[in-house]
N, C-alpha and C positions, 0 to 999 in steps of 0.2 A: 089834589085834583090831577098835578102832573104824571102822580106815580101811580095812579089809579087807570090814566092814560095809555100809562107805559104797561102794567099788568096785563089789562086786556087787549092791549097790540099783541104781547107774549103771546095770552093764551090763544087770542086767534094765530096769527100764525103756529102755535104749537097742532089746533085742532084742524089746522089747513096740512101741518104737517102729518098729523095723523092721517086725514082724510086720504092724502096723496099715497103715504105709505100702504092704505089699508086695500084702495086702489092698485096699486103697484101689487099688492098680493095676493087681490084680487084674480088681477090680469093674469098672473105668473100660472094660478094655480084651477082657476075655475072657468079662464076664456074658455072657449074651443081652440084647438091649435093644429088642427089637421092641414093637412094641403094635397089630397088626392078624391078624385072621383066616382072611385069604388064603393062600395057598401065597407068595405073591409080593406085593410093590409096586412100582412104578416110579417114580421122579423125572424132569423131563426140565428140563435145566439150561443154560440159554439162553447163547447165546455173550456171553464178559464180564460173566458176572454176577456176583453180589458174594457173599461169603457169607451177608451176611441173607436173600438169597433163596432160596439153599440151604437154610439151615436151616428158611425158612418152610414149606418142603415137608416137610423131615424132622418136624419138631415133632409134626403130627398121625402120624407114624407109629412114634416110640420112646418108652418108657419115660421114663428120665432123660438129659434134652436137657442137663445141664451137665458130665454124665460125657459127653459126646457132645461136647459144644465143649472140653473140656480138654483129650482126648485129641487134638481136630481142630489147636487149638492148637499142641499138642506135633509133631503129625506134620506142623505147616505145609502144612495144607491148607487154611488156611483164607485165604493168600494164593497160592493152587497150584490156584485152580477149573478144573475141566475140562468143558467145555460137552459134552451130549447126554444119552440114554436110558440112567439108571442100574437096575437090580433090587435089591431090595433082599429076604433072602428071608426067610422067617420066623425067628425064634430067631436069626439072624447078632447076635455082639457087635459094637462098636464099630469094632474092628479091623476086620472082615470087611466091613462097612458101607465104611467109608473107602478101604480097598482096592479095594473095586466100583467107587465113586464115583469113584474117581478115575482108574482104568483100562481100566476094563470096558463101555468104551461099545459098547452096543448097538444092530444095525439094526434100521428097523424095515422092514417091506414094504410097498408103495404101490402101490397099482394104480388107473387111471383106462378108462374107456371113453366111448363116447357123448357127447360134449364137443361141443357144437353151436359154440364158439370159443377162440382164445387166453385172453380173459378168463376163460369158465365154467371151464378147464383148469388157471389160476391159482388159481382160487378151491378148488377139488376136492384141489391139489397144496398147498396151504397147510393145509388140514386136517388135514398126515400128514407136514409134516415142518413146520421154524422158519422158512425162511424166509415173509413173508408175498405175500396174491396180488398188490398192485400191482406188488412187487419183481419178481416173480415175469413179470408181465405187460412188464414195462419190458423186461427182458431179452431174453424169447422174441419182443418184437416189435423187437430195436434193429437198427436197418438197415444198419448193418456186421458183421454177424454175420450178417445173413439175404444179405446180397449176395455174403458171403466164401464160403457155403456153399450158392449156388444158390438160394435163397429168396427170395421178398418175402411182403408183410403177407397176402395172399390165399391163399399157399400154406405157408405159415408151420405151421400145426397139421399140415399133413401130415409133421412131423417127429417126431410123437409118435405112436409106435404103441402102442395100446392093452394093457396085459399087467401083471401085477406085476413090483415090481423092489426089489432090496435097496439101501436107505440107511441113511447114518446119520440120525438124527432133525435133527440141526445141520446139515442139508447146503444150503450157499449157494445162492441162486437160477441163482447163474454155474454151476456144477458141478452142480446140475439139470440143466440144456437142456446143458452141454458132455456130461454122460452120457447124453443123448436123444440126440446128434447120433451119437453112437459107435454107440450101439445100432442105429438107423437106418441106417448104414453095413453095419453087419452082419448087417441084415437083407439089404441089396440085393445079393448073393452075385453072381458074374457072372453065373451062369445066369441070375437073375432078370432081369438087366438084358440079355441078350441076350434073353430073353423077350420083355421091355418094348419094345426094338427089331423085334424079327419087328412088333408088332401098331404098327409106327409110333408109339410112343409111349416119351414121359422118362417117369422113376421118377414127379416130379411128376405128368405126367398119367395116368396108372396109378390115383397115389391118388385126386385129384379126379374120375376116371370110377368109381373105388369107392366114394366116398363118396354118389354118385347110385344106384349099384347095392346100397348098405345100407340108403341110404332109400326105393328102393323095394318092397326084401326080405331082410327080417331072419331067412328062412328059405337055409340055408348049402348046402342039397341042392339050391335053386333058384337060387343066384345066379349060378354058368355060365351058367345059360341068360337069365338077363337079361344080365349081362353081354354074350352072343354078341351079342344084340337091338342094343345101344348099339354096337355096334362094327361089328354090318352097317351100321346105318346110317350110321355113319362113314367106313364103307370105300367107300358111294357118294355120301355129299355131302348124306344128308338130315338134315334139322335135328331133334337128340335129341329132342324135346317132355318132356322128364321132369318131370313134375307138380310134385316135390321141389324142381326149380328155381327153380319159381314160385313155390312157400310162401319158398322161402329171400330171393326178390325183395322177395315182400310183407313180409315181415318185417322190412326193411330201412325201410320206412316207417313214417311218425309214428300213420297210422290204423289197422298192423295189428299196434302195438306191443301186447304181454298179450292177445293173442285166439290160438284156434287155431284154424287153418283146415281142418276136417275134409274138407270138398270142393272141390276145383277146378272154377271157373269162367270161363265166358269172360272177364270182366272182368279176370281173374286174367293172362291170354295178353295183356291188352294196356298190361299194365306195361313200362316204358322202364327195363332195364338188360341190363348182360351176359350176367345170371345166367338171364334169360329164354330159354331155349333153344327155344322156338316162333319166336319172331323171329332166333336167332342160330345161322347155321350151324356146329359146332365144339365143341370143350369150352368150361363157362364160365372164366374166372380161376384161379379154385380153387375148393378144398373148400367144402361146404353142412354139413359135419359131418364127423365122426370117426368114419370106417370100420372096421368091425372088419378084423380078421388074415384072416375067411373071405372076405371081399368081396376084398378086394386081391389073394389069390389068386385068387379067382374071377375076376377083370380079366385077371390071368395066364395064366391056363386055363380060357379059354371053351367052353362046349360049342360044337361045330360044327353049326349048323342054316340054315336059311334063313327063320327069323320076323323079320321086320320090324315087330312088333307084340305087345304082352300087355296085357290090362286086370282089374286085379281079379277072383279068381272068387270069388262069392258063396255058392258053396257048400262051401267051402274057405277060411276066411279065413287071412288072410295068404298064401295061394298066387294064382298068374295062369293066367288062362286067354291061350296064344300064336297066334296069327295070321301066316299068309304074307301076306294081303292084306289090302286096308284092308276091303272087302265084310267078309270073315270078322269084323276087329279091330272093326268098329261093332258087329254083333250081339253082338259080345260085353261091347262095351262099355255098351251099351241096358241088359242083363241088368243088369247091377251098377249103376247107374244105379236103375233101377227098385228094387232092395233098397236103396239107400240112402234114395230117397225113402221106401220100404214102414217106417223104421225114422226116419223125421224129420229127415233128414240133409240138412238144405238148405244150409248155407256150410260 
């Protein structure tokens, strides 16, 4: 009777121990363990990284961070990191957490425009995914990779077209610009490029006459018809004068580094480079910036006219007023002239 006694003491406290135990792994693995307010959290978990810096994220976002490393333990994840953009959602237990974390990497969306360079486009592209912008810069400017694929350093950004696009958060500087170059590809459809052929021009000078035709007008219902303008003149040998070329020259120098140049002036026309298209019959090098998607069509498909001229309409801003003749293009260009002086606009 005594050892009958002594058995089932055993077995309950054994089934008390189970109970506790089953409890215990219960708690560990199926509570909820969250501790934020959100619908959501994100972690973003840099390639190679170690668990401590894992955890350092999660810390501020669960409950019990040692129910959280035990079970991580158990599940050997915690030598099994998986680099990129985790979710984490509210009330998920441990389980749910670990399983995200470690499978479920998530894109994020990146979109860039307006990138006046290689460099600003590195810096803008670092912001929204891992890697950083020097890497970032090194790559998109390395010279077997811009020669393999028709590029150098001046035409270089015209490989990046403007749009959002899905990554993962982890995505290499390399797999960056290799996925720019694809997309690029497929933007240039044939059609495009017999296009680009009809108007005497490569895909490259396409973009670089678009990238003159954005910074002239950022308005998408008029850039045909700037467009048409730069390319009559093209088509008979007169030099673009595009004002954009000229800020983009000065620009390049030490005394008009951090200033902006609201007006073009003569001084401006007698800067010594390529990009000066007063002095340079042709297109410049390359891009002065990062043309949108309408501009580049607009180079595409120019309206058909016979202006050889447009200057600022002052009554219209951001619109031009167009001209056949230079007669016509002066008065027109007086008017706007005189509103800018009317409005203090001297450099």
């Amino acid at each position: 009777m005594y050892i009958k006694k002594i058995l089932w003491a055993v077995a309950l406290i054994g089934l008390i121990g189970c109970g506790a135990f089953a409890y215990y792994i219960y708690g560990t693995m199926f509570s909820p363990n969250t501790n934020f307010e959100n619908d959501e959290a994100y972690i973003y978990v840099p390639t190679n990284a170690s668990y401590a810096e894992v955890r350092s994220q999660l810390e501020p976002l669960l409950n019990d961070m040692d129910a959280f490393d035990a079970l991580a333990q158990q599940k050997k994840y915690t030598t099994n990191i998986k680099a990129g953009r985790f979710a984490i959602t509210k009330g998920m237990n441990n389980n749910e957490i670990i399983n995200s974390i470690r499978s479920k990497n998530l894109p994020v969306k990146i979109a860039f425009n307006n990138q006046h360079s290689i460099k600003d486009l590195a810096g803008r592209i670092s912001m929204q995914i891992e890697a950083d912008s020097l890497t970032l810069e090194k790559v998109m400017l390395d010279d077997t990779f811009l020669t393999k694929n028709g590029f150098n350093k001046a035409t270089a950004l015209g490989m990046y077209l403007p749009n959002s696009y899905e990554f993962f958060w982890n995505t290499s500087a390399e797999t960056f610009r290799d996925r720019m170059l694809v997309e690029y590809n497929r933007f240039w459809t044939e059609a495009r490029k017999a296009k680009a052929k009809a108007l005497n021009l490569t895909p490259n000078e396409v973009i670089t006459l678009a990238s003159i035709v954005h910074e002239e007008s950022k308005q998408a219902d008029e850039q045909p018809r700037v467009a048409g303008v730069y390319l009559n003149r093209l088509r008979i040998g007169m030099p673009l004068q595009a004002d954009p070329t000229l800020k983009f020259a000065a620009y390049q120098l030490p005394q008009y580094q951090n200033t902006i140049i609201r007006r073009v002036l003569n001084v401006h026309k007698d800067i010594s480079s390529p990009y000066n298209t007063y002095q340079n019959v042709g297109l410049p090098p390359g891009l002065i910036a990062m043309p949108d998607l309408s501009a580049i069509k607009a180079v595409l498909n120019p309206e058909t006219h016979n202006y050889l001229y447009f200057a600022a309409d002052a009554k219209r801003i951001g619109y031009h007023k167009f001209a056949k003749t230079l007669g016509q293009h002066n008065n027109n260009a007086r008017e706007y002239h005189r509103y800018l002086s009317s409005q203090g606009i001297n450099k």
